[in-house]
PDB file of N, CA, C and O in Angstrom:
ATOM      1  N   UNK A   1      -3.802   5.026 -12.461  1.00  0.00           N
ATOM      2  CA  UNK A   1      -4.310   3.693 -12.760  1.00  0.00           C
ATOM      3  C   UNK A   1      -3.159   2.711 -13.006  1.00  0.00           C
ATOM      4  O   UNK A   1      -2.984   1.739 -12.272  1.00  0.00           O
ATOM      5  N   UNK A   2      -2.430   2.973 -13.989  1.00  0.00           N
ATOM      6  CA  UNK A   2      -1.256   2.090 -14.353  1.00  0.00           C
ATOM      7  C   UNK A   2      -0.260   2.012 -12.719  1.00  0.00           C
ATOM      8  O   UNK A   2       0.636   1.168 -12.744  1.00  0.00           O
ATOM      9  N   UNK A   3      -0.367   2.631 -11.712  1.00  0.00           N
ATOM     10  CA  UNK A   3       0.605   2.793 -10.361  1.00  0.00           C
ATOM     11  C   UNK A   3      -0.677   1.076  -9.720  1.00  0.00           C
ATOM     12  O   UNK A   3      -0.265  -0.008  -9.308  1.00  0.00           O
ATOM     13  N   UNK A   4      -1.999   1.471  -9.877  1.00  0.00           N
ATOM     14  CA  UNK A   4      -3.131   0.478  -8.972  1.00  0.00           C
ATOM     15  C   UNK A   4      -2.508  -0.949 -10.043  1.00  0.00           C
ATOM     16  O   UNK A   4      -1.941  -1.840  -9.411  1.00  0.00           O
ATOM     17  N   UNK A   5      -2.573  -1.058 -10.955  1.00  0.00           N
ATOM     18  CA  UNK A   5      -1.857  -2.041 -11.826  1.00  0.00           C
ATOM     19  C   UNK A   5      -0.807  -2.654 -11.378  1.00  0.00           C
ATOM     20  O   UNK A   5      -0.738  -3.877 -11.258  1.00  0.00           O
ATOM     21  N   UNK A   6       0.106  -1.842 -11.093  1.00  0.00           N
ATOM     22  CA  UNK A   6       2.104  -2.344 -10.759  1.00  0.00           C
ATOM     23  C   UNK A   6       1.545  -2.832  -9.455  1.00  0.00           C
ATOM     24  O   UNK A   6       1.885  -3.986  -9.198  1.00  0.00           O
ATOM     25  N   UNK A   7       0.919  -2.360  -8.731  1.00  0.00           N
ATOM     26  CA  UNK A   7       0.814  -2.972  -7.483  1.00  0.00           C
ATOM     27  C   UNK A   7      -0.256  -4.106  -7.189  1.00  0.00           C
ATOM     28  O   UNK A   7      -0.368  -4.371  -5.993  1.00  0.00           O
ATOM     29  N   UNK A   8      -0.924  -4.700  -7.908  1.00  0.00           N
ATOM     30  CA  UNK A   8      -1.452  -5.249  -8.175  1.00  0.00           C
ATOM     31  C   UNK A   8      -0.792  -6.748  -8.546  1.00  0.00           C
ATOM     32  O   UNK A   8      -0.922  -7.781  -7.889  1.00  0.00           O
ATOM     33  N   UNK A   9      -0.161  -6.589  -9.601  1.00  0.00           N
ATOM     34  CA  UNK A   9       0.626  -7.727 -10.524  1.00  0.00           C
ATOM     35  C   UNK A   9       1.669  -7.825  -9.394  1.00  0.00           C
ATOM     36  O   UNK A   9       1.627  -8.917  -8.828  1.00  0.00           O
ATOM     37  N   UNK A  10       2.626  -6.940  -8.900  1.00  0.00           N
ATOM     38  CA  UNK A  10       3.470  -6.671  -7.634  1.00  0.00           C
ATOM     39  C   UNK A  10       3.426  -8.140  -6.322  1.00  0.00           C
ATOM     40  O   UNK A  10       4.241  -8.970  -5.920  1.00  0.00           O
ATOM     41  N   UNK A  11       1.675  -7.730  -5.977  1.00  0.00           N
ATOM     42  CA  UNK A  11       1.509  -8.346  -4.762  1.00  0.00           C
ATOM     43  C   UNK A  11       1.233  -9.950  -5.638  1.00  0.00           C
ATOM     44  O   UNK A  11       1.306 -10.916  -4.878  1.00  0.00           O
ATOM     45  N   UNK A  12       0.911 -10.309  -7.226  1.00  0.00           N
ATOM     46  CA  UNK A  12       0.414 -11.337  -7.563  1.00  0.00           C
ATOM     47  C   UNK A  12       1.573 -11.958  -7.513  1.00  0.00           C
ATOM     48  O   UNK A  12       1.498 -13.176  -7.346  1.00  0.00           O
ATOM     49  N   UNK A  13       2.723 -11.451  -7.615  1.00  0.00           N
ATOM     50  CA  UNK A  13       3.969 -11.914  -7.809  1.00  0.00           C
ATOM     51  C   UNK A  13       4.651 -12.168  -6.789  1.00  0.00           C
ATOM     52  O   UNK A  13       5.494 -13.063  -6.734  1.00  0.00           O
ATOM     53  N   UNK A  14       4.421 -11.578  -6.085  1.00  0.00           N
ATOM     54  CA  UNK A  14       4.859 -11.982  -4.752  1.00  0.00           C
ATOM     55  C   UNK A  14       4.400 -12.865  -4.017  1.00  0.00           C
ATOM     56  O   UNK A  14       5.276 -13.365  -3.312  1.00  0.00           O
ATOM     57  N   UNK A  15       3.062 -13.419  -3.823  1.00  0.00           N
ATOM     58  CA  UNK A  15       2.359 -14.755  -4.037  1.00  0.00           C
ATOM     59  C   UNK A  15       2.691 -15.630  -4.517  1.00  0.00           C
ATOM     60  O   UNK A  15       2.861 -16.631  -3.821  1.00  0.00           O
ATOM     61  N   UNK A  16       2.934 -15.682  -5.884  1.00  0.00           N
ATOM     62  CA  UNK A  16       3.262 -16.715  -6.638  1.00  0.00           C
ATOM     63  C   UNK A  16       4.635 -17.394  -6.091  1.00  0.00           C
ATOM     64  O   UNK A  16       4.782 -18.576  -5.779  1.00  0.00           O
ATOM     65  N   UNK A  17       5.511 -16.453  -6.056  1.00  0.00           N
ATOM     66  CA  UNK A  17       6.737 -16.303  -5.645  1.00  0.00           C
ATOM     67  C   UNK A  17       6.844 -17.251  -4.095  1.00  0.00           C
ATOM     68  O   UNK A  17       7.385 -18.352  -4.199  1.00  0.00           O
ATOM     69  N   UNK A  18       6.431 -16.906  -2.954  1.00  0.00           N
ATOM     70  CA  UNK A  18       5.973 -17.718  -2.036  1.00  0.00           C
ATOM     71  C   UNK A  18       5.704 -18.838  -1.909  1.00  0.00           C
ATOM     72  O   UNK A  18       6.371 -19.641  -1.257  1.00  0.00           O
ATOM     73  N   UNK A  19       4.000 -19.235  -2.908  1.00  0.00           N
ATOM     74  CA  UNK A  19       3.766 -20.526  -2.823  1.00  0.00           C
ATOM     75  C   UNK A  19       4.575 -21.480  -3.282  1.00  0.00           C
ATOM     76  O   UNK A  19       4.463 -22.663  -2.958  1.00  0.00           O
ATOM     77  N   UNK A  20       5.746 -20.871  -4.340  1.00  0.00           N
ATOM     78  CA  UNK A  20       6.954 -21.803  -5.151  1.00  0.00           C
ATOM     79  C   UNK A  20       8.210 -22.248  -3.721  1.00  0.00           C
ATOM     80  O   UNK A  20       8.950 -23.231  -3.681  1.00  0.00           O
ATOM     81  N   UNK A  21       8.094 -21.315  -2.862  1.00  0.00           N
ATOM     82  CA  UNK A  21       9.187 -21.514  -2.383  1.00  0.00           C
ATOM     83  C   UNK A  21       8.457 -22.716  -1.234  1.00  0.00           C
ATOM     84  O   UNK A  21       8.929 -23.835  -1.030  1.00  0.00           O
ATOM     85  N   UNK A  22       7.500 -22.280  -0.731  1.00  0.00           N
ATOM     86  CA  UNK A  22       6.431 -23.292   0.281  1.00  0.00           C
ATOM     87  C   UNK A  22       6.299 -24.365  -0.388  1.00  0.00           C
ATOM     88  O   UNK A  22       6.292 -25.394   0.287  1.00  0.00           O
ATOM     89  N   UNK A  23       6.155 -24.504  -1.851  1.00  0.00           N
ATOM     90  CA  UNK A  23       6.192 -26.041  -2.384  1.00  0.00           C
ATOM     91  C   UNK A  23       7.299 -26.489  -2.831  1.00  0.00           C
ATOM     92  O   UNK A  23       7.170 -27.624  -3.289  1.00  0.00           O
ATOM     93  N   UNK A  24       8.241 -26.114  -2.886  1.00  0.00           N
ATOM     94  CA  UNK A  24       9.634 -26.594  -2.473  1.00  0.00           C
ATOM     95  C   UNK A  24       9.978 -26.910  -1.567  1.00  0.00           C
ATOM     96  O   UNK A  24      10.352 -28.075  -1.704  1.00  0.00           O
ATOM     97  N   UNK A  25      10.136 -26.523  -0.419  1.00  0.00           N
ATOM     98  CA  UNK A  25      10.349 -27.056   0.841  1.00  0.00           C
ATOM     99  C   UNK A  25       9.579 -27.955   1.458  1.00  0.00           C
ATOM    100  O   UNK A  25       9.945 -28.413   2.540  1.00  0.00           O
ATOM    101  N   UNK A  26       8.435 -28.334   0.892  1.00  0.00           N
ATOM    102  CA  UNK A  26       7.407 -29.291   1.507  1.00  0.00           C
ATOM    103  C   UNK A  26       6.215 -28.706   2.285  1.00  0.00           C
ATOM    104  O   UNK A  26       5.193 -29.353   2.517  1.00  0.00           O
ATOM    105  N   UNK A  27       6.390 -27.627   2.612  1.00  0.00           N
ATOM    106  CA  UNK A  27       5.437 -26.827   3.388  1.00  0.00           C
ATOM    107  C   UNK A  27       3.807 -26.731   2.901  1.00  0.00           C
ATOM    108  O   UNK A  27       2.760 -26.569   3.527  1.00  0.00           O
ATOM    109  N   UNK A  28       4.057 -26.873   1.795  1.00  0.00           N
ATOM    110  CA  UNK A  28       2.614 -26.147   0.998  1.00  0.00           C
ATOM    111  C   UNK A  28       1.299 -26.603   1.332  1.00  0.00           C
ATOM    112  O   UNK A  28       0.346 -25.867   1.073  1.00  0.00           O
ATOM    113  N   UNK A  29       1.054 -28.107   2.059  1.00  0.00           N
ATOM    114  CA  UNK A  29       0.062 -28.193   3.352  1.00  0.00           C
ATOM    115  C   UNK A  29      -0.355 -27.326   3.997  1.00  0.00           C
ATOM    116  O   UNK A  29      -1.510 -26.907   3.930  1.00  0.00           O
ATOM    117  N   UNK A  30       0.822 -26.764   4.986  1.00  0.00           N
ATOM    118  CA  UNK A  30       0.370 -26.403   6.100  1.00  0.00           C
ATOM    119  C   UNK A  30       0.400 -24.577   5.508  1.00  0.00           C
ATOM    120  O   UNK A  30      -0.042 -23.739   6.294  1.00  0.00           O
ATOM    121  N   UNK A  31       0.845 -24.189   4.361  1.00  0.00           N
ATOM    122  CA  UNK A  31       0.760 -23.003   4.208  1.00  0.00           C
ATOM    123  C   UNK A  31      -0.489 -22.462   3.759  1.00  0.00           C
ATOM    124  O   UNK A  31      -0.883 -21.303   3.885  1.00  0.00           O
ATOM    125  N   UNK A  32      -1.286 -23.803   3.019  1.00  0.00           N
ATOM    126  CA  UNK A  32      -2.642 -23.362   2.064  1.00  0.00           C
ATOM    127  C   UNK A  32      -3.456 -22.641   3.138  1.00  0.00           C
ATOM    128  O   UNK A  32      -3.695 -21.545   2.630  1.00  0.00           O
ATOM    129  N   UNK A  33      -3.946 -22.672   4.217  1.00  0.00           N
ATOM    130  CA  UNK A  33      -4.774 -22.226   5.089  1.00  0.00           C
ATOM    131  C   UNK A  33      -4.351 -20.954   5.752  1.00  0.00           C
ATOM    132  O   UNK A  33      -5.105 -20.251   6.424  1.00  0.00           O
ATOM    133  N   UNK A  34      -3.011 -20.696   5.499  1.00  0.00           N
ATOM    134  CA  UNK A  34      -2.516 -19.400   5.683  1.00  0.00           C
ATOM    135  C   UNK A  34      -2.412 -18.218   4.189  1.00  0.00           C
ATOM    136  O   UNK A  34      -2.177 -17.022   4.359  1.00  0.00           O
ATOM    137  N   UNK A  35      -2.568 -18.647   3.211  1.00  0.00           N
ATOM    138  CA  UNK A  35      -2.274 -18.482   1.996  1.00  0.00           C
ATOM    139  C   UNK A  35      -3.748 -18.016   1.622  1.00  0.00           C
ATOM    140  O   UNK A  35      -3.954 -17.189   0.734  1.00  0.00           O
ATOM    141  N   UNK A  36      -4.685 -18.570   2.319  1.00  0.00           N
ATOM    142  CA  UNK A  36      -6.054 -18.327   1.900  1.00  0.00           C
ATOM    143  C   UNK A  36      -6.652 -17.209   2.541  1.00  0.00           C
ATOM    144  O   UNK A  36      -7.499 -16.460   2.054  1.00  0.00           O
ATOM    145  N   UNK A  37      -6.008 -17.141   3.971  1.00  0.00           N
ATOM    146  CA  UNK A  37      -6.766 -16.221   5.097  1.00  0.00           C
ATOM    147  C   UNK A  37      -5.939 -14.930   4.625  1.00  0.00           C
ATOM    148  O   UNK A  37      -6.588 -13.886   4.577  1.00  0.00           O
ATOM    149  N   UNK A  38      -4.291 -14.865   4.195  1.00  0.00           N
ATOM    150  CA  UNK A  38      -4.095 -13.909   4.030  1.00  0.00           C
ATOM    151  C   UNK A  38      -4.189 -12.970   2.681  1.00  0.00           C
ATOM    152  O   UNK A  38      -3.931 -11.787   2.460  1.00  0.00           O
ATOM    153  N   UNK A  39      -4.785 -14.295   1.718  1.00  0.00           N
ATOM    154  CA  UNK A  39      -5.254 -13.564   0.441  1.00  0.00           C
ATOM    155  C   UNK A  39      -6.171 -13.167   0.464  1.00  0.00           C
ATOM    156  O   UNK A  39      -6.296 -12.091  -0.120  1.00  0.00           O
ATOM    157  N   UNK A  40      -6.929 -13.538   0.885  1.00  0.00           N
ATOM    158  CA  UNK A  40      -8.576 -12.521   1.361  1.00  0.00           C
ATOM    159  C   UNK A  40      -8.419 -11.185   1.954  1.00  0.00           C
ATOM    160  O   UNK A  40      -9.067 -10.155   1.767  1.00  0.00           O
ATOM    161  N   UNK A  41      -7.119 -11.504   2.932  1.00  0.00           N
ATOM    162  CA  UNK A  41      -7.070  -9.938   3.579  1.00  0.00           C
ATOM    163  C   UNK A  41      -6.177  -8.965   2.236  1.00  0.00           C
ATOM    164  O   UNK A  41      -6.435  -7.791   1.972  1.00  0.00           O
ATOM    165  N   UNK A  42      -5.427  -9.566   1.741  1.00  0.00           N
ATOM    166  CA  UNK A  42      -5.071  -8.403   0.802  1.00  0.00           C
ATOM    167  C   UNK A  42      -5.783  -8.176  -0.585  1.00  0.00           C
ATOM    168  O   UNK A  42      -5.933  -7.002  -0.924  1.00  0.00           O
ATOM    169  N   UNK A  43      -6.271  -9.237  -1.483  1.00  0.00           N
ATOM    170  CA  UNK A  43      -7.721  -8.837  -1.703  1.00  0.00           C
ATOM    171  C   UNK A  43      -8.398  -7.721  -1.673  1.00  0.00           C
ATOM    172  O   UNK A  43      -8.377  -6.785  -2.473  1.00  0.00           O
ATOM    173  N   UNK A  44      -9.195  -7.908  -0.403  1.00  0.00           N
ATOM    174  CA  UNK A  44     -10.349  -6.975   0.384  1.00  0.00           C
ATOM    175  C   UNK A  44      -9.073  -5.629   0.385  1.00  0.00           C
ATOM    176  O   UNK A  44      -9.627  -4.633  -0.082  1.00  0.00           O
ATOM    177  N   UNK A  45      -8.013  -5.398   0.647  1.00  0.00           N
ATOM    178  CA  UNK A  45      -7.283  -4.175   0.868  1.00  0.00           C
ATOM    179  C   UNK A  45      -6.909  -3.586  -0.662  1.00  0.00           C
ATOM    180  O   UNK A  45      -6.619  -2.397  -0.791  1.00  0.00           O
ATOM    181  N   UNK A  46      -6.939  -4.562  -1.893  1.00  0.00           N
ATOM    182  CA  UNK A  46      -6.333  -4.454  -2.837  1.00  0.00           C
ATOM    183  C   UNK A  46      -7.557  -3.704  -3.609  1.00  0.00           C
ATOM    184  O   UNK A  46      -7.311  -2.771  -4.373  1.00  0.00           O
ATOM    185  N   UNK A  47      -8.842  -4.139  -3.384  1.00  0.00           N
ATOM    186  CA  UNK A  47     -10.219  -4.439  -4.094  1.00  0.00           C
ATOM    187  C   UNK A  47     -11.365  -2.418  -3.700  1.00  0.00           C
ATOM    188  O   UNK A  47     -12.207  -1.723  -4.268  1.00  0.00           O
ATOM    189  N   UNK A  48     -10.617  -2.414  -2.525  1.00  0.00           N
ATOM    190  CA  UNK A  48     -10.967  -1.185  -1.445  1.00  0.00           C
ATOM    191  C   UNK A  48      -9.698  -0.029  -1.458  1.00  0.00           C
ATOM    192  O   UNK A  48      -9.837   1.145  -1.114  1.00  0.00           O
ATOM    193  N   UNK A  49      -8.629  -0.556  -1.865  1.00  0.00           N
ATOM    194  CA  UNK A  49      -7.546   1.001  -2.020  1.00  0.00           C
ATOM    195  C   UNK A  49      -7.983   2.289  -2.850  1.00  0.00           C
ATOM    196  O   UNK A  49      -7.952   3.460  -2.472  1.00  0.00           O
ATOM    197  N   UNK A  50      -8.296   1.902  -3.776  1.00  0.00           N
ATOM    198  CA  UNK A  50      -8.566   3.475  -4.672  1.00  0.00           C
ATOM    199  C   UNK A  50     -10.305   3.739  -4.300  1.00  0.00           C
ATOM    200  O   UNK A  50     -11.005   4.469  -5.001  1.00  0.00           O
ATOM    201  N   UNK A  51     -10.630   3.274  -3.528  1.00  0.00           N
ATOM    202  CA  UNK A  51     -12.523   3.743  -2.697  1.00  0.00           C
ATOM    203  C   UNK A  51     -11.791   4.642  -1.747  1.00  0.00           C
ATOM    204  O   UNK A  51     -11.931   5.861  -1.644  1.00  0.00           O
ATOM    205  N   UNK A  52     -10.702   3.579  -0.826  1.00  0.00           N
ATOM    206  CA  UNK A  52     -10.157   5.179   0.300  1.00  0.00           C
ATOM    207  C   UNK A  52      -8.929   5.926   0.036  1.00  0.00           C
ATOM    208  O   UNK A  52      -8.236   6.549   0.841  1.00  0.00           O
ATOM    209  N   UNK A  53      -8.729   5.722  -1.546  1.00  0.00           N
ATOM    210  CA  UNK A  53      -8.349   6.896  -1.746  1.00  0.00           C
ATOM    211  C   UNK A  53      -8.591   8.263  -2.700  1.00  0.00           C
ATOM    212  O   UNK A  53      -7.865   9.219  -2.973  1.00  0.00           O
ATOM    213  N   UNK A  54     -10.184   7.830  -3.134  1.00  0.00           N
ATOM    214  CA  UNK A  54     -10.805   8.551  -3.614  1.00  0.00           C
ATOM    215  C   UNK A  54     -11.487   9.384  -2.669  1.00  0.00           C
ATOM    216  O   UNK A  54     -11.749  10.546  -2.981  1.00  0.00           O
ATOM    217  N   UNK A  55     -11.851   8.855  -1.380  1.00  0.00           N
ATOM    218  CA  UNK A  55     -12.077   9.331   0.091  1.00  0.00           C
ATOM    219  C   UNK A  55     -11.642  10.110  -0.347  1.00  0.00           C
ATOM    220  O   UNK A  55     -11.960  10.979  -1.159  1.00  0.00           O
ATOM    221  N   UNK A  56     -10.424   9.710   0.461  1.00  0.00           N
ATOM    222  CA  UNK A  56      -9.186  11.187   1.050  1.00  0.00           C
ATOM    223  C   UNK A  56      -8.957  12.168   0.377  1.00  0.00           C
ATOM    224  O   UNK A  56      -9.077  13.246   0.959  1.00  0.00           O
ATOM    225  N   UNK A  57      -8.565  12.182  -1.011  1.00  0.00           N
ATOM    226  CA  UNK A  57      -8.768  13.062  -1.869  1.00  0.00           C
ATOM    227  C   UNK A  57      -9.894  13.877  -2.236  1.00  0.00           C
ATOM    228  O   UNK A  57      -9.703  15.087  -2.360  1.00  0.00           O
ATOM    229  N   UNK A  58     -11.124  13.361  -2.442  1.00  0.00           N
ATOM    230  CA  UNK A  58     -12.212  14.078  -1.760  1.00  0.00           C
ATOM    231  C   UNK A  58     -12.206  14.764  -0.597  1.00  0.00           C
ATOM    232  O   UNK A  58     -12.623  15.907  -0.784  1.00  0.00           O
ATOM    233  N   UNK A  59     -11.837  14.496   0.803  1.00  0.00           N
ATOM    234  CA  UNK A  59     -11.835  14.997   1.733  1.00  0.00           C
ATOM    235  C   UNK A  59     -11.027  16.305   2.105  1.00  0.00           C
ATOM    236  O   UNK A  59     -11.394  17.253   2.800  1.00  0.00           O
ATOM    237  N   UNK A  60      -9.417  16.024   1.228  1.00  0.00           N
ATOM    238  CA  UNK A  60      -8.525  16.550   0.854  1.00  0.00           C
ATOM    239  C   UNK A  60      -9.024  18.173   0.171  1.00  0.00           C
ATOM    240  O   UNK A  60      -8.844  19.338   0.526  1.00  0.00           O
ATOM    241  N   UNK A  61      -9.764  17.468  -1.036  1.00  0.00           N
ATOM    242  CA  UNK A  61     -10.293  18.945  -1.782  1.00  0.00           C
ATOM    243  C   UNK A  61     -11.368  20.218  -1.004  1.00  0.00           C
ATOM    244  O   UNK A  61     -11.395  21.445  -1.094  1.00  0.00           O
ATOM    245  N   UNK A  62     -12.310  19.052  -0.112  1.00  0.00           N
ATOM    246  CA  UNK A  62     -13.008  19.876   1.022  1.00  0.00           C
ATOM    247  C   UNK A  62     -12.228  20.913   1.581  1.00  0.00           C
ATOM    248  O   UNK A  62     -12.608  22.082   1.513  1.00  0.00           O
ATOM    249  N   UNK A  63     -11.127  20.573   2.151  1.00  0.00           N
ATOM    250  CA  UNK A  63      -9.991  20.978   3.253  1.00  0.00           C
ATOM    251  C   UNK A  63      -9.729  22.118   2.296  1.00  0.00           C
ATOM    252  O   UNK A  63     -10.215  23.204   2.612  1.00  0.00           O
ATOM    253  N   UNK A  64      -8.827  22.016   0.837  1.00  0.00           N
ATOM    254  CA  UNK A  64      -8.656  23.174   0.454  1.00  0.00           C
ATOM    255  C   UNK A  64      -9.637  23.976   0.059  1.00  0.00           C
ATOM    256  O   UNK A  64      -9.344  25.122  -0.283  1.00  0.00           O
ATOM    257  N   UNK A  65     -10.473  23.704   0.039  1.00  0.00           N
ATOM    258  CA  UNK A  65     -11.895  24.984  -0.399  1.00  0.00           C
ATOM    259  C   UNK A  65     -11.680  25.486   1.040  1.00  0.00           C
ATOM    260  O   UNK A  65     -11.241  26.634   1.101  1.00  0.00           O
ATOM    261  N   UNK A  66     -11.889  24.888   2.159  1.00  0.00           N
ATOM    262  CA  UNK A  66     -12.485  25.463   3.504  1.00  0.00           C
ATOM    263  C   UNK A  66     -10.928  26.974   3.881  1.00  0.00           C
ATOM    264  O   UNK A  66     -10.907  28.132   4.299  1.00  0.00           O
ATOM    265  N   UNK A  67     -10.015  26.049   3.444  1.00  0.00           N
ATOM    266  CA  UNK A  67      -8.412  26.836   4.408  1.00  0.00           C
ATOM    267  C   UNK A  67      -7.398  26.579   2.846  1.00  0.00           C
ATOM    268  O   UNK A  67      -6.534  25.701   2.854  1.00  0.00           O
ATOM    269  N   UNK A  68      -7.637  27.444   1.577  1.00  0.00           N
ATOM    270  CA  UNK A  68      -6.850  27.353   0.648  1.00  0.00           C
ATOM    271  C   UNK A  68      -5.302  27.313   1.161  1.00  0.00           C
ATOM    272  O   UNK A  68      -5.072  27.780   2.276  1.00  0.00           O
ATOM    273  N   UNK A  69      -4.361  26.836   0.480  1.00  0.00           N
ATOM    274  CA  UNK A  69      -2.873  26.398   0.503  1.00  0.00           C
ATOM    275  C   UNK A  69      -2.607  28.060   0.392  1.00  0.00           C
ATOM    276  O   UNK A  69      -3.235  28.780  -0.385  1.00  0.00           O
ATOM    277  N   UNK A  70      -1.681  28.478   1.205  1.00  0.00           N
ATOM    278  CA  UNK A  70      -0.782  29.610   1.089  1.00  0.00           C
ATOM    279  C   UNK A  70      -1.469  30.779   2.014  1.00  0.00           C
ATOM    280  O   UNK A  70      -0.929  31.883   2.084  1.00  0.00           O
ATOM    281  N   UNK A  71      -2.832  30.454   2.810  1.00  0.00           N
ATOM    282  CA  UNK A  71      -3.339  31.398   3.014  1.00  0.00           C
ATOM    283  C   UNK A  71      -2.967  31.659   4.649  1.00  0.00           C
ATOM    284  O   UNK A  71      -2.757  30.606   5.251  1.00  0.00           O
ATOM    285  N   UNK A  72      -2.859  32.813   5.413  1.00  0.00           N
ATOM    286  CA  UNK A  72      -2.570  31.861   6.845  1.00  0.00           C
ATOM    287  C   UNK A  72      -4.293  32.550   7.596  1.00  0.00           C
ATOM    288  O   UNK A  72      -4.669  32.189   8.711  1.00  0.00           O
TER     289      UNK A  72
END
């Protein structure tokens, strides 16, 4: 949980970080509409990471019941 956290605050910061430099340079017009489309996409990836990776790990544990580790 605290790893979904760091990466979390991570990507907020790195955002933040961006829009400072885009509104410094004058850009921050033409960046808002890029700033929006690509916060939605990481968002939706940020909001959905630990669903597929509760998947996999689920899927993961299937796998070792079916073909245990060490066995050939």
């Amino acid at each position: 949980m605290s790893a979904y956290i760091a990466i979390g605050w991570t990507w907020i910061w790195m955002g933040y970080t961006t829009a400072q430099i885009h509104h410094h340079t004058g850009s921050l017009d033409h960046y808002r509409y890029s700033v929006l489309r690509w916060g939605a996409v990481w968002l939706f990836i940020f909001l959905f990471w630990p669903l597929a990776l509760a998947l996999y790990e689920d899927r993961l544990a299937q796998w070792c019941k079916w073909r245990p580790y060490g066995k050939k």
